[in-house]
Backbone as numpy.savetxt, mean C-alpha at the origin, in Angstrom:
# Nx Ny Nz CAx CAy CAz Cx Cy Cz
-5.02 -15.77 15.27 -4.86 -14.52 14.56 -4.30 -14.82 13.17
-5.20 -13.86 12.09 -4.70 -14.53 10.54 -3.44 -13.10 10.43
-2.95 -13.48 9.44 -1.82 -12.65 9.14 -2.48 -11.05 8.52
-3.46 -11.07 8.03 -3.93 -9.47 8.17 -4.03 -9.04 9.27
-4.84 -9.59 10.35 -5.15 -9.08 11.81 -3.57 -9.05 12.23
-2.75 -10.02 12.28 -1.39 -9.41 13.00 -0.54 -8.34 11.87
-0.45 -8.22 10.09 -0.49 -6.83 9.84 -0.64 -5.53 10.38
-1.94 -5.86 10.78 -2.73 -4.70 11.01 -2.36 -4.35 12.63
-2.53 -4.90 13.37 -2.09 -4.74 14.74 -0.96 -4.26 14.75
0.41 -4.75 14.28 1.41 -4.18 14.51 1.41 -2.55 13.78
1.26 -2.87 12.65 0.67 -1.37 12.63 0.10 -0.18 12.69
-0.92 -0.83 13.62 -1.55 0.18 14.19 -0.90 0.73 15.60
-0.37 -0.54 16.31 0.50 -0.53 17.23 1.90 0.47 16.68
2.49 0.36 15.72 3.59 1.53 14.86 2.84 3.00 15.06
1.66 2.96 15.46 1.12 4.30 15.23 0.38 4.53 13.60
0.07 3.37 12.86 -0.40 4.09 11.78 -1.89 3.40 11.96
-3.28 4.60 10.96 -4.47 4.01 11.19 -4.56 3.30 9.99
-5.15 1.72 10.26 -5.74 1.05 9.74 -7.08 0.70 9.36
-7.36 0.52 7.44 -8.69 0.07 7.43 -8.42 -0.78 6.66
-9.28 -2.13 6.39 -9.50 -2.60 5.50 -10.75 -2.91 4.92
-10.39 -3.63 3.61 -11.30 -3.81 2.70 -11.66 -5.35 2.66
-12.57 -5.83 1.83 -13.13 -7.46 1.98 -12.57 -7.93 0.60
-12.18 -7.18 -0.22 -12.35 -7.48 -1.86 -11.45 -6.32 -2.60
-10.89 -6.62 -3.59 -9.80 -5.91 -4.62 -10.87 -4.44 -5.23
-11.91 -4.79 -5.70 -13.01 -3.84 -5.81 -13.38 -3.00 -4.72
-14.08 -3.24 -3.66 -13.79 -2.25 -2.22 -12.78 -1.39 -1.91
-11.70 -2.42 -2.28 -10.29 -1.45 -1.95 -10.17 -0.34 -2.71
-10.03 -0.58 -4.18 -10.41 0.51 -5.08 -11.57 1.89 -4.90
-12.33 1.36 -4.22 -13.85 1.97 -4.08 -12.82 3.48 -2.68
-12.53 2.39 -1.78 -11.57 2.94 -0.75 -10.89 3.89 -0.92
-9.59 3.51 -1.69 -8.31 4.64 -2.10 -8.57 5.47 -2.68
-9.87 5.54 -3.59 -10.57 6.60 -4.26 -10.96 7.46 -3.01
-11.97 7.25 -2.21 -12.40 8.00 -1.09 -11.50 8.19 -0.20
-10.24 7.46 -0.07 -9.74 7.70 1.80 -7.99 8.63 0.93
-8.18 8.19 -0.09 -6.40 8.77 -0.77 -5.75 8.26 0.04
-4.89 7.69 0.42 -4.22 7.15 1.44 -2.82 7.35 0.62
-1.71 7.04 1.59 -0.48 7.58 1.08 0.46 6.53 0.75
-0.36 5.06 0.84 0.60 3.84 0.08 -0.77 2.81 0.64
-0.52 1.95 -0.36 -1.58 0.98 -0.24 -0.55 -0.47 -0.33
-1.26 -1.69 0.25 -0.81 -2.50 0.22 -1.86 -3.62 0.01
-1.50 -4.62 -1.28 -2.47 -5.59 -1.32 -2.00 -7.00 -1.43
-2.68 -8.18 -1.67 -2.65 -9.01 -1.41 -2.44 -9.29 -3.18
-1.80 -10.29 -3.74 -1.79 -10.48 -5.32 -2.88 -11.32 -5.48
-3.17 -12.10 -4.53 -4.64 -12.86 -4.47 -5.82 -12.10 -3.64
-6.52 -11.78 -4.46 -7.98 -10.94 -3.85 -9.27 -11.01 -4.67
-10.47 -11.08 -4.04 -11.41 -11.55 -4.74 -11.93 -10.19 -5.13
-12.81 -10.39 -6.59 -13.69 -9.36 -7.36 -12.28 -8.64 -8.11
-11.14 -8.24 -7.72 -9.99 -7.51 -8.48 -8.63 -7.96 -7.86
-8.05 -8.85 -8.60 -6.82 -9.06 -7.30 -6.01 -8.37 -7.90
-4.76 -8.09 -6.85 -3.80 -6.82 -6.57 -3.06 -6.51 -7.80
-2.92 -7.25 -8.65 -2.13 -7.01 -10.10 -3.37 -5.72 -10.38
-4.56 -6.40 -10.71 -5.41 -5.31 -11.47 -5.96 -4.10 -10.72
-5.91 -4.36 -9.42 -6.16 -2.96 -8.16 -4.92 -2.25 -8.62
-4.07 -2.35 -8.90 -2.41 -2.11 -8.88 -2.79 -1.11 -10.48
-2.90 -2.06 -11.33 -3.13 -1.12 -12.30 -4.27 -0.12 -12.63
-5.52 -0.43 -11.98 -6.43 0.49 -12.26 -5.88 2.03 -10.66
-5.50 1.33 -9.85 -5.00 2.55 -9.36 -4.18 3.67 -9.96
-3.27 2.82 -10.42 -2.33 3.72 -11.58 -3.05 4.20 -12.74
-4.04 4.09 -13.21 -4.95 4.78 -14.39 -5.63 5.50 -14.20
-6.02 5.50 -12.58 -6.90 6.74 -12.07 -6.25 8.10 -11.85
-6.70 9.56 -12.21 -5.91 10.10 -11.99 -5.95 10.61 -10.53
-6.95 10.10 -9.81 -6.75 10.34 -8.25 -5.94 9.84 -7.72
-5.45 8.36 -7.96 -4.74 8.06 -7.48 -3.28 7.33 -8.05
-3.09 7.81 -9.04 -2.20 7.20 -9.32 -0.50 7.53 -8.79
-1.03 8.55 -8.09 0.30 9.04 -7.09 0.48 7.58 -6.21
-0.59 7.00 -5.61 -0.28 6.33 -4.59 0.86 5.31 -4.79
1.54 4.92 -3.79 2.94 3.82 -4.23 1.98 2.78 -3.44
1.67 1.39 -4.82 1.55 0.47 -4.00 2.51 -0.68 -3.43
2.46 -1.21 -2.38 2.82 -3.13 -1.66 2.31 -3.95 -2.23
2.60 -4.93 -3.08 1.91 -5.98 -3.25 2.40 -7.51 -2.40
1.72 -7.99 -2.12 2.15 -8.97 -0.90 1.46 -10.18 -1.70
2.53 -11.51 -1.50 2.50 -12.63 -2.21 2.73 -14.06 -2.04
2.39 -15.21 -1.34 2.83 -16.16 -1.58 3.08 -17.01 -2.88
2.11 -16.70 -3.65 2.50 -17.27 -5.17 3.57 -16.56 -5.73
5.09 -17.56 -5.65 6.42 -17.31 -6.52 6.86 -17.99 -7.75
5.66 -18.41 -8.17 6.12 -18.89 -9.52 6.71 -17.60 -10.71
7.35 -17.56 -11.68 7.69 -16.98 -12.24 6.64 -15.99 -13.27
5.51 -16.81 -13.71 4.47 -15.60 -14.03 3.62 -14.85 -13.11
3.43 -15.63 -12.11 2.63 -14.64 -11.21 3.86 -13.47 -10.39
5.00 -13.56 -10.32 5.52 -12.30 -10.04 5.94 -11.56 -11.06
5.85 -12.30 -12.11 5.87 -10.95 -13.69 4.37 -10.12 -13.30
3.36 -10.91 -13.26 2.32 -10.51 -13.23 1.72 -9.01 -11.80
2.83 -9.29 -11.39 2.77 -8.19 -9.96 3.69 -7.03 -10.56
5.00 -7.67 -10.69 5.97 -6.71 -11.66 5.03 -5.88 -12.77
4.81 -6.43 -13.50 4.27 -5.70 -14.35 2.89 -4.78 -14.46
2.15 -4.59 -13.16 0.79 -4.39 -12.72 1.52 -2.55 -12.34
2.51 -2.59 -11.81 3.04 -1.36 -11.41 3.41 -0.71 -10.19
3.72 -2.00 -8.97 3.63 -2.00 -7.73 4.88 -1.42 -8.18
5.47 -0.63 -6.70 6.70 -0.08 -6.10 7.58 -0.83 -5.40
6.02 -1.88 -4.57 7.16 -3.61 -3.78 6.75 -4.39 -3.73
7.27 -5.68 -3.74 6.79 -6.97 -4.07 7.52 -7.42 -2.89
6.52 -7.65 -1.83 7.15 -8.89 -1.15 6.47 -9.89 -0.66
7.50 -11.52 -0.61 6.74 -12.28 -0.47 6.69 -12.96 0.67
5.32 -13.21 1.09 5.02 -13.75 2.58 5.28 -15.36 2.95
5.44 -15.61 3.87 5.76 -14.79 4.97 6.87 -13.36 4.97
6.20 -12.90 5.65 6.89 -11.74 6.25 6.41 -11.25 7.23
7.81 -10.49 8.27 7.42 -9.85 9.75 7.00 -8.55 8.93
6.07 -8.38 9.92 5.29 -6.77 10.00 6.39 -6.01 9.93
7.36 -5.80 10.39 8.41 -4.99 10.48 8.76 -4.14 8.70
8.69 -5.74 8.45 9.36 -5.30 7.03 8.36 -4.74 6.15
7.07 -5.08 6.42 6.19 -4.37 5.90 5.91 -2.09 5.88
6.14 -2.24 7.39 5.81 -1.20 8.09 7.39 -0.35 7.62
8.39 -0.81 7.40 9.84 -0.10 6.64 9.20 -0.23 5.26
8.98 -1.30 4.34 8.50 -0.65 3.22 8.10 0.56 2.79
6.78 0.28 3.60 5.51 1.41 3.59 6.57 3.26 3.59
6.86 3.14 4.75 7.57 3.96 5.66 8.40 4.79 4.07
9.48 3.55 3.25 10.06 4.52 2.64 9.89 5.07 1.16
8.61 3.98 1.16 7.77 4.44 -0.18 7.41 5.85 0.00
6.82 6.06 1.34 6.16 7.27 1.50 6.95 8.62 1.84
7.95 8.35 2.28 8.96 9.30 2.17 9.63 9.58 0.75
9.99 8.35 -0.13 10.34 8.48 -1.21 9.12 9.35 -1.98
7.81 9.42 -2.21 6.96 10.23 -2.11 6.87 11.04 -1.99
7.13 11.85 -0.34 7.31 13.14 -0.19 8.22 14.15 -0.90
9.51 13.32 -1.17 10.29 14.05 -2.04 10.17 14.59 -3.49
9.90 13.07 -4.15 9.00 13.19 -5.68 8.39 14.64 -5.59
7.08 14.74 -4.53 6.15 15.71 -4.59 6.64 17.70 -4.14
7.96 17.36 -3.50 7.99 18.52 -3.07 8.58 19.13 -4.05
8.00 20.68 -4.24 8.19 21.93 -4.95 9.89 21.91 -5.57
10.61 21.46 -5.02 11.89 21.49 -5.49 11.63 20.35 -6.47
11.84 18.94 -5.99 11.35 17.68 -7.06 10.37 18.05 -7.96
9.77 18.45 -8.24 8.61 19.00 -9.06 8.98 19.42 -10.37
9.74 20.65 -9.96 10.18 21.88 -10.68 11.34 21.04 -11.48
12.21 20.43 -10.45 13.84 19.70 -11.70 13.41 18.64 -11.74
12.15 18.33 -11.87 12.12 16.38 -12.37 10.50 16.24 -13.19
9.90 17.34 -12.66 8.44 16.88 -12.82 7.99 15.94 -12.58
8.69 14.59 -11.69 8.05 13.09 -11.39 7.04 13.41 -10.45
5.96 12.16 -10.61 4.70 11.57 -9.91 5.02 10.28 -9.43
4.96 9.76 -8.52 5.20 8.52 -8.22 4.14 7.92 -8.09
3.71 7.10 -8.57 3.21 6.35 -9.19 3.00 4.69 -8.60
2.00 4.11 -7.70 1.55 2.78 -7.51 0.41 2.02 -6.71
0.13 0.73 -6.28 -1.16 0.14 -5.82 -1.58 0.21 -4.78
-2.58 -1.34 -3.66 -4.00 -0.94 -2.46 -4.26 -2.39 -1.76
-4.20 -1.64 -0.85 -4.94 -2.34 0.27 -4.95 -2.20 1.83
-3.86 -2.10 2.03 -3.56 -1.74 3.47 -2.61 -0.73 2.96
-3.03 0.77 3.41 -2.52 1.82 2.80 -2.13 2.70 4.20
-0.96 3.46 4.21 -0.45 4.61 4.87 -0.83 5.54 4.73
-1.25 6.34 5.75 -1.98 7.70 5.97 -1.41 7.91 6.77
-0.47 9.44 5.63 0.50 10.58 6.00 1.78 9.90 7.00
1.69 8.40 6.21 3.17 7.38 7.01 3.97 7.70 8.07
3.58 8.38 8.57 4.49 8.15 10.06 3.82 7.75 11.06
4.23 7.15 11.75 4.15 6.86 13.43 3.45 8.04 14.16
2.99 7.76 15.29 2.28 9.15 16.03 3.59 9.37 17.04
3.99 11.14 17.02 5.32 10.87 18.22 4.70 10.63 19.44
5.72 10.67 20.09 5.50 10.61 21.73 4.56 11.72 22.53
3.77 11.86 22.93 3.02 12.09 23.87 1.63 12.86 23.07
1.21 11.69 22.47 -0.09 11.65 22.01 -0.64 12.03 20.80
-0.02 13.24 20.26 -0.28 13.75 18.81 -0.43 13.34 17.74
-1.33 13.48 16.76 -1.32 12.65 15.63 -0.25 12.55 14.57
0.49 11.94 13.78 1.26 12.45 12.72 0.99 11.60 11.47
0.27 11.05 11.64 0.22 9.82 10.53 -0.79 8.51 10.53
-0.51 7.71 9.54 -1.27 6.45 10.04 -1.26 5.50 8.62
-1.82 4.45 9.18 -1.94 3.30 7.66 -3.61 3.76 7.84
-4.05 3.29 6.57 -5.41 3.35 5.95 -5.10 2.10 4.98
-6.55 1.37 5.67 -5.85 0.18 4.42 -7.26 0.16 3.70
-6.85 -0.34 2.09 -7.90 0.19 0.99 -8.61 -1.17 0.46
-8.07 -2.53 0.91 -8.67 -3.55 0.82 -7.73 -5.00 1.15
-8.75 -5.62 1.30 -8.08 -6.67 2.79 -7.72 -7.88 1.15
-6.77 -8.79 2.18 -6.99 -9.75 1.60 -4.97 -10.32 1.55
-4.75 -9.82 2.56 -3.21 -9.86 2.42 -3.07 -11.70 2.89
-4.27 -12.40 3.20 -3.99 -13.86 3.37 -4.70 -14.72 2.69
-5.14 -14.18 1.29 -5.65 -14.18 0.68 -4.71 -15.58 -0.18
-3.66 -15.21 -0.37 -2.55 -15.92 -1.45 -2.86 -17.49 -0.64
């Protein structure tokens, strides 16, 4: 099992739905169509990697609400300027347990909900603002005894990409 497939499992296992993408371009193609409520990508991805998914998400005005993950083994000092500066919300670098992924996600998207609600609106006017790939849809977990409440949507693969 590569580290997207166990990504993705545990989170789908968290209760959120998962899709992915093959390519930084797909993903884009994706978050446009699926809106998803946080995306998570890989900083290495073929056709658009996650710096530039990261920023053309943020230029779209469909989606530039979305908060992206950018996920990384390259720690040299320009390639995490290069994530920093693309417009992600989190940078973390892999390895990493799903856990910490799935709390990211989790409080981007809550941090989100607030930004967006009618009160935040009105005394802040903020948009929150970021990137794609393995994306949260409506971030929560499903509760207990069967109901839907949420899920990941992922907008393009490539989280083992680095």
């Amino acid at each position: 099992m590569d580290e997207l497939e166990m990504y993705s499992e545990y989170l789908q296992w968290r209760g959120f739905r998962v899709e992915v993408s093959d390519n930084g371009a797909d993903a884009f193609a994706k978050a446009i169509a699926v809106r998803p409520d946080v995306v998570c990508a890989s900083l290495v991805l073929a056709e658009r990697d996650g710096a530039e998914l990261c920023a053309a998400l943020h230029a779209d005005e469909r989606t530039r609400h979305i908060p992206v993950i950018v996920l990384t083994t390259l720690t040299g000092d320009a390639d995490l300027a290069k994530a920093r500066t693309s417009g992600c919300n989190a940078l973390l670098i892999k390895p990493c347990l799903p856990e910490v992924i799935a709390a990211e996600a989790t409080r981007l998207i809550d941090a989100a909900r607030v930004r967006r609600s009618p009160r935040a609106v009105s005394g802040h006017g903020e948009t929150l603002n970021g990137p794609a790939e393995e994306s949260i849809r409506n971030g929560r977990p499903r509760p207990q005894g069967g109901t839907e409440a949420g899920g990941v949507r992922s907008a393009g693969k490539g989280e083992t990409a680095d």
